[in-house]
Structures are given as C-alpha cells and as structure tokens.
C-alpha positions, 0 to 999 in steps of 0.5 A: 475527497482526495484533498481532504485525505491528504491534508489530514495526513499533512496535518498528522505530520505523515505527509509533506506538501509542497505546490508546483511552482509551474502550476499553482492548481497542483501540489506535490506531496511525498511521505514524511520520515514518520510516514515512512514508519507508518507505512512500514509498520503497516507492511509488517503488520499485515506480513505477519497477519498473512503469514499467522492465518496461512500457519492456521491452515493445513497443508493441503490447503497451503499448496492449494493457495502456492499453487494460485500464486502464479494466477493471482500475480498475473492479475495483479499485473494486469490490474497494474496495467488497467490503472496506468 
C-alpha cells in the first residue's frame, strides 16, 4: 500500500525516487521542489484554519485550550517516542 502511495506522488511529479545501489529491494525518495510547495501550502492552510476556529471561541475557552498546551505537547513527545 505504501509503495502505491509513493508511486502516485512520484507520478505527481511531488515525490522523487532513486533505488539503493547497496539494496536493490529499497528505494530512497525525498520531496520534489513541488512537493515542497504542497507541503507548505498544506502547513499554512491548516495554521490558518486552527488560528480562524480558535478566533471563534471566547476567551475562556481560549485559556482552557493554552492552559492544555503543555499536557498535549508532552504527549506528543511521547507519541514520537512510541514511533521510534
């Protein structure tokens, strides 16, 4: 399923891939200059999506949300760490 992830976004021209002259079963890919682009895009799209829904709420529920900050970033360091 991966693989076929992969091809599709080579064949968009987002991806590149290049095999593995010391194992032919792997392949390396890295992002393509419009891929970056994509990528960046999306980043902004969603800052700006976060930032209009957290402008929607009031203020109380605004500190609610800072004050979980610290909580939520340390599960997310520890979900890192489960994936390593």
């Amino acid at each position: 399923m991966l693989s076929r992830v992969i091809a599709d976004l080579a064949d968009a021209g987002l991806l590149a891939r290049a095999s593995d002259e010391g194992d032919r079963r792997a392949a390396w890919v890295k992002a393509t200059a419009a891929g970056k682009r994509l990528a960046e895009r999306i980043r902004k799209e969603q800052t700006e999506a976060v930032k209009a829904a957290m402008e929607a709420l009031s203020q109380g529920e605004r500190a609610r949300i800072e004050r979980a900050l610290p909580a939520l970033e340390q599960l997310v360091e520890h979900l890192k760490g489960d994936q390593a």
